[in-house]
C-alpha positions in Angstrom: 2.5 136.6 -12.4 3.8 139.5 -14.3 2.7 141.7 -16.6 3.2 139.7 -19.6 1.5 136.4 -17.6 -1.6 138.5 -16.4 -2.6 140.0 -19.4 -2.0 136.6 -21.4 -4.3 135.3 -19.0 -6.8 137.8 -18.9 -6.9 137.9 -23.2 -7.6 134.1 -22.3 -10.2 134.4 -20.1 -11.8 136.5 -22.5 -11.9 134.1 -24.9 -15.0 131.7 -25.6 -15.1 127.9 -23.9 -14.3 125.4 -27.0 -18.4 124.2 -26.0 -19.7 127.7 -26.6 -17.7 127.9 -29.8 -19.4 124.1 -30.9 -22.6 125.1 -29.8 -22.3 128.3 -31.8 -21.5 126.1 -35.2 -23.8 123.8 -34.3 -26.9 126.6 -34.4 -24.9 127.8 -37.3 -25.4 124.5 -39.4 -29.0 124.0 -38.4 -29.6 127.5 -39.5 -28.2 127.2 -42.9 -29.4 124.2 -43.5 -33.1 125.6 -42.6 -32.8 128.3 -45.3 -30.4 126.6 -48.4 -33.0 123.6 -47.8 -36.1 125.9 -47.9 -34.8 128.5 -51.1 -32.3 127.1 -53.0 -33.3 123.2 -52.3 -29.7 122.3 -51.4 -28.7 120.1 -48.4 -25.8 122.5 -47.1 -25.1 123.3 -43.5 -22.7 126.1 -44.6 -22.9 127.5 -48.1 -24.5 130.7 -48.6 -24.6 132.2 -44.8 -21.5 133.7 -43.4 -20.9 135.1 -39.4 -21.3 138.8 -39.1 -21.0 141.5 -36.4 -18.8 141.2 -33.3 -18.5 137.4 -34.0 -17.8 137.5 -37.2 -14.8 140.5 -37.1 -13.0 137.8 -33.9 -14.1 140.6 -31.2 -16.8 139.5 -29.7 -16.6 138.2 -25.9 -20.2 137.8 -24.9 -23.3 135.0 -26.4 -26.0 137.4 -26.3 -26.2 138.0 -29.9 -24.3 136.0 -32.9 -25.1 137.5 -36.2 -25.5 135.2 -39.3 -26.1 136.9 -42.7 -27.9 134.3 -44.8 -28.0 134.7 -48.8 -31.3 134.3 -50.5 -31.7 133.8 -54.3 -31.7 137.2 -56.4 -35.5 136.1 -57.9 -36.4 136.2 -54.3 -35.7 139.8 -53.9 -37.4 140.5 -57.2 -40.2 138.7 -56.0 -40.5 141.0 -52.8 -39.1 144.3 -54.3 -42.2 144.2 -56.5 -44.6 144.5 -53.4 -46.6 147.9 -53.5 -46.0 148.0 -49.8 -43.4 147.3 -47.3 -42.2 143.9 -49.2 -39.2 144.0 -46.8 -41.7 143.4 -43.8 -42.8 140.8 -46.0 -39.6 138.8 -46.4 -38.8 138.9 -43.3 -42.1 137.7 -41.9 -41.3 134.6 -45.1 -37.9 134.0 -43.5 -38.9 133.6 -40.2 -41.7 131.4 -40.9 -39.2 129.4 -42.6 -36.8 128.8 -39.4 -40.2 128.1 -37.6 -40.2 125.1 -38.8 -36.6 124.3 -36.6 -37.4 127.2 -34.1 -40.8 127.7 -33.3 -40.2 130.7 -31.1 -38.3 132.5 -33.7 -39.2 136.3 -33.8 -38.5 139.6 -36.0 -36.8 141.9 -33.7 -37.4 145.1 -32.6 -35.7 146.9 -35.4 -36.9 145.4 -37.7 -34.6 143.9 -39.8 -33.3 140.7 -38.0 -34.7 137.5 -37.0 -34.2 136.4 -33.0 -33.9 133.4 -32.1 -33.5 133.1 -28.3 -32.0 130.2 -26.2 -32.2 128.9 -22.9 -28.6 128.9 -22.6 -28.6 132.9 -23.2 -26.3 131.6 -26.5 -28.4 134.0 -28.9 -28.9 134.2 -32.8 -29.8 137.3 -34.9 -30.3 136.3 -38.6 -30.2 138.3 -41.6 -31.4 137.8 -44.8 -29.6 139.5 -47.9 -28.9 139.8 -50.8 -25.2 139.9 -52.6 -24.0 142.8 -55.0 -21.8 142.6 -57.6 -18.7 144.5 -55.5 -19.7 141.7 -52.7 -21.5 144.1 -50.3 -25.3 142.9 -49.3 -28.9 144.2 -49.6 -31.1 143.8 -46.5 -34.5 144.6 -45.5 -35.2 147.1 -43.1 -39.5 147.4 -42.2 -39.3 150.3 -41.0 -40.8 153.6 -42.4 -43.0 151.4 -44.6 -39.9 149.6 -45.5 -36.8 150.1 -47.4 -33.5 148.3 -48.9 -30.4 148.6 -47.2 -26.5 147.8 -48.2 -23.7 146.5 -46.1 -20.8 145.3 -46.4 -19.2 143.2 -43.4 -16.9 141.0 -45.3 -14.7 144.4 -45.9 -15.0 144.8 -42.3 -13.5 141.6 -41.5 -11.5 141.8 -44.1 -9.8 144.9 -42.5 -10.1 143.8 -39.1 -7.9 140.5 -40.0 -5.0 142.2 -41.8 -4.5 145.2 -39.5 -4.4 142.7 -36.6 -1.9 140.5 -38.5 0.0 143.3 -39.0 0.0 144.5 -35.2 0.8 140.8 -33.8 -2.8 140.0 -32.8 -3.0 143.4 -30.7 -6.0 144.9 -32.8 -8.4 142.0 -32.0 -7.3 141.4 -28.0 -7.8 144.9 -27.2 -11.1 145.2 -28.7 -12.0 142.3 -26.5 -10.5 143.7 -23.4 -12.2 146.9 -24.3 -15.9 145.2 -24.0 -14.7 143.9 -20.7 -13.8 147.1 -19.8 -17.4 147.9 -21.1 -19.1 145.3 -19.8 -17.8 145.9 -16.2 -18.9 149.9 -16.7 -21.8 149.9 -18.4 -20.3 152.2 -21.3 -22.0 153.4 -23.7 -20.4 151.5 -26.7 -21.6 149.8 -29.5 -19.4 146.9 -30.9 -19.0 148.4 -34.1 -17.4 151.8 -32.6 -15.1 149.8 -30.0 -13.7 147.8 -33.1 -13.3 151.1 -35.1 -11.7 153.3 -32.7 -9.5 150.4 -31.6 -8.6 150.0 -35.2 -7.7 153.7 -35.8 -5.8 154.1 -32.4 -3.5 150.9 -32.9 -2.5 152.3 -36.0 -0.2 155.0 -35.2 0.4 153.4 -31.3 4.1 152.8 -31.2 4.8 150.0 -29.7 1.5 148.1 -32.2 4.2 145.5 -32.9 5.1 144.3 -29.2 3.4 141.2 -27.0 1.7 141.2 -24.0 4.3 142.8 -21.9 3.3 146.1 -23.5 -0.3 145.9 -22.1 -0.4 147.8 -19.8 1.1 150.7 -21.5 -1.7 149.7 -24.5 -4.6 150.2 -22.3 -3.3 153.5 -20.8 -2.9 155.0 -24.1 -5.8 153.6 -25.6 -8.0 155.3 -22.6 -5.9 158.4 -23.0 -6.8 158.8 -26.8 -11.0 157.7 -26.0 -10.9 160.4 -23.2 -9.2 163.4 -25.6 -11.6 162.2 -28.3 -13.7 165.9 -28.6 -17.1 164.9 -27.8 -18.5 167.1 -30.8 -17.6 164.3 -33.1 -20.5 162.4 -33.7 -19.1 159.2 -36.3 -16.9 157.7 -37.8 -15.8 155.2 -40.7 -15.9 151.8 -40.1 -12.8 150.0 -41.3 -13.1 148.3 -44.7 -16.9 149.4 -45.7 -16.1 153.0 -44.8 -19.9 153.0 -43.3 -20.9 155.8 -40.8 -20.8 154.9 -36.8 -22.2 156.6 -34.7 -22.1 157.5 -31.1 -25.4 156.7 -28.9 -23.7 159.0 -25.7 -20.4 160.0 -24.6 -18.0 157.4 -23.2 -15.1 160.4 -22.0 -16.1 160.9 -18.6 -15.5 156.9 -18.5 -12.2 156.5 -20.5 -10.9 158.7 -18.0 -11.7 157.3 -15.2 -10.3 154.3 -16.5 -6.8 156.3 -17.9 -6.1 157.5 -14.3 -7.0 153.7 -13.0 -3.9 152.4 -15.2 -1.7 155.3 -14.3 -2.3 154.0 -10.8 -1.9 150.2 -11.6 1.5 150.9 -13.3 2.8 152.8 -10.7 1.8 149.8 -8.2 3.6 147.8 -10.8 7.0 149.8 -10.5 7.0 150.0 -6.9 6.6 146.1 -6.6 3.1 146.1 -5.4 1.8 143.3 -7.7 -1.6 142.6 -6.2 -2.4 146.2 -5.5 -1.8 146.6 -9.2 -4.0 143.7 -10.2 -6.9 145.0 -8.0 -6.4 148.0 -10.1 -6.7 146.3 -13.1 -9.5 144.4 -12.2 -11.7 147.5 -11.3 -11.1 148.9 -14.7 -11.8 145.1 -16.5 -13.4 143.6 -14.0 -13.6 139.5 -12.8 -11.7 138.1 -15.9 -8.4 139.9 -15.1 -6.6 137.4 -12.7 -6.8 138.0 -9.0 
């Protein structure tokens, strides 16, 4: 293949099986339907809950962890805002008993503010419950520190996610995915959030934003190039849309350019008509899903 072929396969292979994506709306359904049955009395299998994170911006790659933001009633944030103490532990703890009834072994995670639900299949749910505002971003508990309100506001996220990668011809969202490969296969320390928003800064003023896959090699070499000359003193930055603060948990530079000298060496296997030498390059900077 060339250029052009293996990264159109690769952005493939990245993709999700059409049964993962089923299974995902089926667990989606059942989970609405759980909570619109449970507080608002409505039979609905998708009214009032909405995709978030990774999954919901189109970048995701992996199951471990689909978000779901679920809407409850305003009176049933009054209701727990009025608590003395910690009412956000307290809704949660509500909400979870309430998908119990579908998922016994439904948990409150770690953090605090989401509800696990864990399957065998490693195809994994975090649910939060919320609250909309009036300029369409959400409250959500957080049970930490004796508890507290939070705001987000992911459908700006997507919102800017899906029009700067219309306006790039799909680039924006196929690197972010080939950029958790590249995670994935190096253990970089990455959230999703910052690969999305670095990804959506860089491909803004990248030249050739508006070309296909033919121009993905040079993408990936100057996407590693501006990760590895990011100064490590910078600590956050905006996410696109809410304008939220993300931050770094460690440095990723070392990594990036590790990776940046890797696709110098791949392209130059490329121009000197060494094709499988270059995809072995490309495969120890993506790993298994780049084609052999």
């Amino acid at each position: 293949m060339s250029v052009n072929g293996d990264f159109e396969q690769f952005c493939s292979n990245l993709r999700m099986s059409a049964d993962t994506v089923t299974k995902i709306q089926k667990r989606y359904n059942t989970i609405t339907k759980r909570i619109n049955s449970d507080y608002r009395i409505l039979d609905s299998e998708t009214s009032y809950s909405l995709y978030v994170g990774s999954y919901g911006r189109g970048t995701e790659i992996w199951t471990s962890d689909i978000d779901i933001l679920v809407q409850l009633p305003y009176k049933t944030y009054a209701k727990f805002n009025r608590y003395n103490t910690n009412g956000q532990s307290a809704l949660l703890q509500e909400v979870r008993e309430s998908l119990r009834k579908t998922y016994p072994t439904s948990f409150i995670k770690g953090d605090g503010q989401v509800i696990g639900i864990n399957f065998t299949d490693s195809i994994n749910f975090e649910i939060v419950p919320a609250f909309i505002n009036t300029n369409n971003s959400y409250t959500y508990p957080d049970s930490n520190a004796g508890g507290t309100w939070k705001t987000t506001n992911p459908k700006a996220e997507m919102t800017a996610m899906r029009e700067r990668n219309n306006a790039t011809n799909k680039n924006l969202k196929r690197l972010c995915r080939m950029v958790r490969s590249w995670k994935g296969n190096h253990d970089v320390n990455m959230s999703g959030i910052l690969i999305d928003t670095l990804a959506y800064n860089f491909i803004n003023q990248w030249e050739y934003k508006n070309k296909s896959y033919l121009y993905y090699d040079l993408m990936s070499r100057d996407f590693f190039k501006y990760l590895k000359n990011i100064d490590k003193s910078v600590t956050s930055w905006k996410a696109p849309g809410s304008n939220r603060n993300v931050y770094k948990s460690g440095n990723f530079q070392i990594k990036a350019k590790i990776a940046y000298l890797n696709t110098l060496s791949a392209i130059d296997y490329e121009t000197r008509s060494m094709p499988i030498t270059s995809r072995n390059k490309w495969r120890e900077i993506y790993g298994s899903k780049f084609p052999k």
